[in-house]
C-alpha positions in Angstrom: 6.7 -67.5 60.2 4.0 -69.6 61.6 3.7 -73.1 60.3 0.6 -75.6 60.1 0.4 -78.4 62.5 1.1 -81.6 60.2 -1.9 -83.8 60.0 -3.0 -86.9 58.7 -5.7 -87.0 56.2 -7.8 -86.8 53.1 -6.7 -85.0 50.3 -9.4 -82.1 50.9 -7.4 -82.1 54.5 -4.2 -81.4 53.2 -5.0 -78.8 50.6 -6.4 -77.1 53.6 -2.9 -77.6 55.8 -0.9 -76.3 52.7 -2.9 -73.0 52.7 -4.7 -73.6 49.5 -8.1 -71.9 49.6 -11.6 -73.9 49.6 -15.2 -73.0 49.4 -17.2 -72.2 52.2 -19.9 -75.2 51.0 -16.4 -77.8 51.4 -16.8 -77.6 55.6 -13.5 -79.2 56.3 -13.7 -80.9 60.5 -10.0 -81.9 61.5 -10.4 -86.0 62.9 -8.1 -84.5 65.7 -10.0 -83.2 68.6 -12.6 -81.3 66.0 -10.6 -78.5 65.4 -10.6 -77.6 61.6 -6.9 -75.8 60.9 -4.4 -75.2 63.9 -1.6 -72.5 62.9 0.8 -72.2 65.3 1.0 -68.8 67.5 2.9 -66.7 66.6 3.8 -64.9 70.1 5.7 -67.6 72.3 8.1 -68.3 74.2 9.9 -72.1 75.9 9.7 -71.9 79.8 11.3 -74.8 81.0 8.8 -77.8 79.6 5.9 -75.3 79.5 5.4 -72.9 76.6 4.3 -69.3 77.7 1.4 -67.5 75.2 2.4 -64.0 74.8 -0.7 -63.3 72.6 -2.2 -61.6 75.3 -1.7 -60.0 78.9 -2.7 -63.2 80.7 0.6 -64.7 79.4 -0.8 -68.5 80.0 1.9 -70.8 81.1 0.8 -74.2 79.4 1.9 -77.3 79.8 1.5 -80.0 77.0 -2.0 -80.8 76.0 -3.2 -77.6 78.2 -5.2 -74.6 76.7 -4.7 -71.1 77.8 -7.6 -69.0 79.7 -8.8 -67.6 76.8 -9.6 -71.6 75.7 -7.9 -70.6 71.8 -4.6 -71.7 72.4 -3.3 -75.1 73.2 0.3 -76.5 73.9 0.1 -79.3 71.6 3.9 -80.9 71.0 6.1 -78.0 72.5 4.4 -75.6 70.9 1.3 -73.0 70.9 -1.1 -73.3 67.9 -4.1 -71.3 67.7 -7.3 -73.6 67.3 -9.9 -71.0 65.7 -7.5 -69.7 62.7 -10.1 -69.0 59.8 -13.1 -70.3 62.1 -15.7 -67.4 61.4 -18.6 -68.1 64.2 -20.1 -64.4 62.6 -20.1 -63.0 59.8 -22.2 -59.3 58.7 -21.4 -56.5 56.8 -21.9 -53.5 59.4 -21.9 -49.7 59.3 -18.3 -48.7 60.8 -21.2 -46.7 62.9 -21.5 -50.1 64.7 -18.3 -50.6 66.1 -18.4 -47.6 67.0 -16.5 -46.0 65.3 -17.7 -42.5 64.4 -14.6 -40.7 63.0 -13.5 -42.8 61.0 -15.0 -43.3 57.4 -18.2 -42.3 58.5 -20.9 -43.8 56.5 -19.1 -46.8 55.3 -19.4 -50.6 55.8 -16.6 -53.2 56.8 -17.3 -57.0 56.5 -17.4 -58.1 60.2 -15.9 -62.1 61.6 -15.7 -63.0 64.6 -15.1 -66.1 66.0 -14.8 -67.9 69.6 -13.8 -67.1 73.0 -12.7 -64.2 75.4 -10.0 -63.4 77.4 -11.6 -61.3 79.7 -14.8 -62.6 82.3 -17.2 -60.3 82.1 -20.5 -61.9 83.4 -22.5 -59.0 80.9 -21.1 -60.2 77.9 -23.4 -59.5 74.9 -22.3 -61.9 72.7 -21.6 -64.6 75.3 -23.1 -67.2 72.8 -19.6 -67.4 71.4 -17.1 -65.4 73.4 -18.3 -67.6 76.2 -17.8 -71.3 74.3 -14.8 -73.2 73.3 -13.5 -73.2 69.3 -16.7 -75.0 68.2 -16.2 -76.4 63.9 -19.8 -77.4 63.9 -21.4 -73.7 64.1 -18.6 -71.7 62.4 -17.0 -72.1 58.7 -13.9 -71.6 57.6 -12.7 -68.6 55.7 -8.9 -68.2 54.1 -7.7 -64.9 54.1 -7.7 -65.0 50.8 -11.3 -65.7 50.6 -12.4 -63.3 53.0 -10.8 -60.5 51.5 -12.7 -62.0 48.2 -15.7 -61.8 50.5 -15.2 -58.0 51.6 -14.9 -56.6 48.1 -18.0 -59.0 47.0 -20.5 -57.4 49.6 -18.8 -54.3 48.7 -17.8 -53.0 51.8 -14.9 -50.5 52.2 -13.2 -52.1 55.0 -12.7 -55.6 57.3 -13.2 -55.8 60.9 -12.4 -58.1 63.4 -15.1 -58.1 66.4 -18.2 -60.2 67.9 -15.6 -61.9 70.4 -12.4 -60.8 71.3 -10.4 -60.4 68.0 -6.9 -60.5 69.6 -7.6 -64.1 70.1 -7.7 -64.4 65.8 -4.7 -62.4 65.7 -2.1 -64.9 63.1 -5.7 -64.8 60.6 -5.8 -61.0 61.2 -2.6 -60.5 60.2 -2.8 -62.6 57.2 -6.4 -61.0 56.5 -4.9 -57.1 57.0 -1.8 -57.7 54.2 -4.4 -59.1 51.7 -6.6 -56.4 52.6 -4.4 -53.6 53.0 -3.6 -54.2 49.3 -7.0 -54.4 47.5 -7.1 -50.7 49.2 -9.4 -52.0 52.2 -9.1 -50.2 55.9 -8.5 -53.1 58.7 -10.3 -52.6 62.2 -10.1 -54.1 65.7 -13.3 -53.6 68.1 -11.3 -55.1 71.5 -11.2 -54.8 74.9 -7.2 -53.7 74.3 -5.6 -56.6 76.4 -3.5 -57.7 73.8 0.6 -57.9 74.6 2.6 -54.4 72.9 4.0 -57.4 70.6 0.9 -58.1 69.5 -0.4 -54.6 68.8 3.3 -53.9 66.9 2.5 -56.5 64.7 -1.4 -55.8 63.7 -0.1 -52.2 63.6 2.9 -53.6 60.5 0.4 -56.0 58.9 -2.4 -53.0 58.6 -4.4 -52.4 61.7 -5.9 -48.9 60.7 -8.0 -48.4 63.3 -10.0 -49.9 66.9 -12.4 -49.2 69.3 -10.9 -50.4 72.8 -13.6 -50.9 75.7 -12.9 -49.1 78.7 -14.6 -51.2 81.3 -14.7 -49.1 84.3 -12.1 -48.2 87.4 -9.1 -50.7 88.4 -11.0 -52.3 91.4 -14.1 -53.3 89.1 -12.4 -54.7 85.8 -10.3 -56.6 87.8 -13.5 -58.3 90.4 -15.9 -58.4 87.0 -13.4 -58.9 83.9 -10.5 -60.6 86.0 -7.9 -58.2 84.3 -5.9 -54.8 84.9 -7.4 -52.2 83.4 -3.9 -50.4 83.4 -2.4 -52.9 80.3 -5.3 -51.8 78.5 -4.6 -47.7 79.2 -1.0 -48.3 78.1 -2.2 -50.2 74.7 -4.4 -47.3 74.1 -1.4 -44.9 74.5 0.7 -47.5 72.2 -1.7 -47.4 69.7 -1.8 -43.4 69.4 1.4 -43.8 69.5 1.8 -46.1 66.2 -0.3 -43.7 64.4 -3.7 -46.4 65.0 -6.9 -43.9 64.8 -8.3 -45.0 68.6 -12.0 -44.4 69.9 -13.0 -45.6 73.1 -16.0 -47.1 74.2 -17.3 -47.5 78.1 -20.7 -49.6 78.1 -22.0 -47.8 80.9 -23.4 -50.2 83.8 -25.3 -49.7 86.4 -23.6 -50.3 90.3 -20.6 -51.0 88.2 -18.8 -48.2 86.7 -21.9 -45.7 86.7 -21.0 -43.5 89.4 -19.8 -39.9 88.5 -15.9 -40.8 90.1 -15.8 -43.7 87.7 -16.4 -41.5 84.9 -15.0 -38.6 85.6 -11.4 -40.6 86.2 -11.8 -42.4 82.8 -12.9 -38.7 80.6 -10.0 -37.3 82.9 -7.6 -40.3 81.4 -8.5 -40.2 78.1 -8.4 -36.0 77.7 -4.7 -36.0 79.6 -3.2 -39.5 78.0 -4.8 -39.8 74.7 -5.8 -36.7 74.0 -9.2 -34.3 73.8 -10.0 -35.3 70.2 -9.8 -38.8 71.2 -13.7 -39.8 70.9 -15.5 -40.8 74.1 -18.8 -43.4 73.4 -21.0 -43.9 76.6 -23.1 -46.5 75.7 -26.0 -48.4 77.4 -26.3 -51.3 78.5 -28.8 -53.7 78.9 -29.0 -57.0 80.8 -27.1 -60.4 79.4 -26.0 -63.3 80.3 -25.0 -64.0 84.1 -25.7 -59.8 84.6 -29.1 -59.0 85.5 -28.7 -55.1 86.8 -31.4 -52.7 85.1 -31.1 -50.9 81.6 -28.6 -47.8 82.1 -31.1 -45.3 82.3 -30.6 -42.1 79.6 -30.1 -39.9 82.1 -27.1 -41.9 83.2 -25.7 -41.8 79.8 -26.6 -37.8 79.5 -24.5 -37.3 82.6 -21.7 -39.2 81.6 -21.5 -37.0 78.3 -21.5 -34.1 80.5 -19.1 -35.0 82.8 -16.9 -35.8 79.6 -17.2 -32.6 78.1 -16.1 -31.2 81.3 -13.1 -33.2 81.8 -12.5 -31.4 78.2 -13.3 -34.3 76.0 -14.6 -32.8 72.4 -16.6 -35.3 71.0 -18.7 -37.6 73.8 -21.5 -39.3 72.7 -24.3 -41.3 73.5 -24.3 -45.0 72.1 -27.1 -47.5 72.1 -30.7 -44.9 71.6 -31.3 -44.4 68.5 -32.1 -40.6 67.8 -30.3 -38.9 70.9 -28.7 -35.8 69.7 -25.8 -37.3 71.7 -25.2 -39.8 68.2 -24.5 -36.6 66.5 -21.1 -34.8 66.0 -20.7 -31.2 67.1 -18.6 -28.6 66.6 -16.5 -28.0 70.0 -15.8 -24.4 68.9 -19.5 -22.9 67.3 -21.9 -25.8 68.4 -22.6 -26.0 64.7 -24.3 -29.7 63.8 -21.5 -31.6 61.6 -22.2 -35.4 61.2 -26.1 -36.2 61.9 -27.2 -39.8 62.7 -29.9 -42.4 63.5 -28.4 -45.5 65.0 -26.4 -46.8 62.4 -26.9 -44.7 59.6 -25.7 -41.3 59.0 -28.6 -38.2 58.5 -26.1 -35.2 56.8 -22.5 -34.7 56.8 -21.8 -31.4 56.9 -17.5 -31.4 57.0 -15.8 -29.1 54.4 -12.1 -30.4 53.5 -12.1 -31.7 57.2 -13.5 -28.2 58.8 -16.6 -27.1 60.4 -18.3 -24.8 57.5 -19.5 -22.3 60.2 -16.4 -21.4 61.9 -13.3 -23.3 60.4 -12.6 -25.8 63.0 -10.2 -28.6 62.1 -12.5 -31.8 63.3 -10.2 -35.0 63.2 -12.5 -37.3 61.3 -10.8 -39.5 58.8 -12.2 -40.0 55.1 -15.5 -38.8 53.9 -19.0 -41.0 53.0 -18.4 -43.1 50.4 -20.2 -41.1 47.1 -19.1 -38.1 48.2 -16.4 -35.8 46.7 
């Protein structure tokens, strides 16, 4: 059980440290170092005087008053508290098309936080306004479980997700958000780059973790010169997670001089087909220049190629992520070509599915749920 670091302060403050829920209009800034509520980790072990973070795979070693890499986590008094717990940075209620993730519940919305920080270095980051800056109180607000979960059946939305940064680095508020969740009959979903410890995914998995989208960056040799990481922790988390029953989809933002040439993709459609499995879905998306990246747009043909090589490697469902109205958004039947889910960016166009089958020819397709409105 994680406790509350013990601060002085007003009696707003301390309704706060007990766990009792506020509004989002009572913002509520902690006098120590600006962090609003600090939550111990979870995940962590005593080395010696240090304290190691076994959140994630970097496994920081922090002395007292250090944070880890991520820039989260802080050894404050022999111990590791989290310093963004319930600090939403973002906050939208998105098409589970967004994430992607296009076999599960197609067609219906999850309530979307993220918050601050990264574990990973990738200089292409799309949303490096906050996964690149420190847990900032002063552009975020603070959200209980309780009240987000509140929040999620409000807006109306089927589901929660955890995305925008790295949502491993929320993981004590996304276990406390999945129970709550889990039992208003919400789904729970993770879009991460699946560097998180096995603890870690063992314990979002109990609390409700129904599904995630793990980024596949590219080959060894890249992801650990551009992302500062190896790749291999993340395969094994994706074999964990289709292991614990998780539904898994995997995403590779397709880069230019980085992971765009056809050995790159041919190794990762190879990996996912033998280790995760052909029905695992394959998104090649494109990408476009951001912060301290500055290679051209992936061009279409690019992405049309990957899809190919992925349906060689015997992927069944590859598609094409980031241009709107490529038939490469839509889902196929592997068997009889037949069209089965039709979209436009974000929204579906026709869902075709009978009881989970292709009409034409019978196929099983592994897609899980149906449109909400729909029988």
């Amino acid at each position: 059980m994680s406790r509350l670091l013990p601060l002085p302060g007003n009696d707003l403050l301390a309704q706060v440290l007990k766990g009792v829920d506020i509004t989002p209009s009572h913002q509520v800034y902690l006098p120590w170092r600006r962090e609003r509520v600090k939550r111990e980790a979870i995940l962590q072990e005593k080395a010696g005087e240090k304290v190691r973070c076994l959140t994630c795979e970097r496994r920081c070693l922090l002395k007292e008053g250090q944070r880890g890499w991520c820039g989260t986590r802080e050894n404050f008094d022999g111990a590791i508290y989290t310093l963004t717990y319930g600090m939403v940075s973002s906050l939208s209620a998105n098409p589970i098309e967004k994430k992607p993730l296009y076999h599960f519940y197609p067609g219906s919305v999850a309530l979307t936080a993220g918050s601050f920080g990264c574990n990973f270095a990738c200089p292409w980051c799309q949303n490096w306004e906050i996964s690149k800056s420190p847990p900032d109180p002063l552009r975020s607000r603070f959200f209980s479980p309780e009240s987000f979960v509140q929040e999620t059946i409000r807006w109306r939305c089927q589901g929660t997700s955890i995305s925008f940064n790295e949502p491993t680095l929320s993981l004590e508020w996304s276990l406390d958000v999945f129970k709550l969740a889990r039992e208003k009959g919400l789904y729970n979903t993770f879009v991460t780059n699946g560097y998180m410890t096995e603890e870690a995914l063992k314990l979002l998995k109990e609390a409700g973790l129904d599904a995630m989208n793990v980024d596949i960056k590219g080959g060894k040799e890249a992801v650990e010169k551009h992302c500062g990481v190896d790749v291999e922790k993340v395969w094994r988390n994706c074999r964990l997670a289709k292991a614990l029953g998780i539904h898994l989809e995997i995403t590779t933002l397709v880069i230019p001089s980085v992971n765009d040439d056809e050995e790159t993709l041919r190794s990762i459609a190879s990996r996912i087909c033998r280790e995760l499995g052909p029905e695992t879905p394959w998104h090649v998306t494109a990408y476009y220049p951001a912060y301290r990246f500055q290679a051209p747009p992936t061009p279409v043909k690019t992405l049309e190629k990957a899809r190919q090589i992925g349906l060689e490697e015997g992927l069944m469902f590859v598609y094409i992520g980031n241009i709107p109205g490529h038939p490469g958004e839509n889902t196929w039947c592997p068997n009889c070509g037949s069209l089965l889910i039709g979209r436009f960016g974000l929204s579906l166009t026709s869902f075709k599915l009978k009881d989970g089958h292709c009409p034409k020819c019978g196929m099983e397709i592994p897609v899980i749920g149906r449109p909400p409105g729909m029988n």
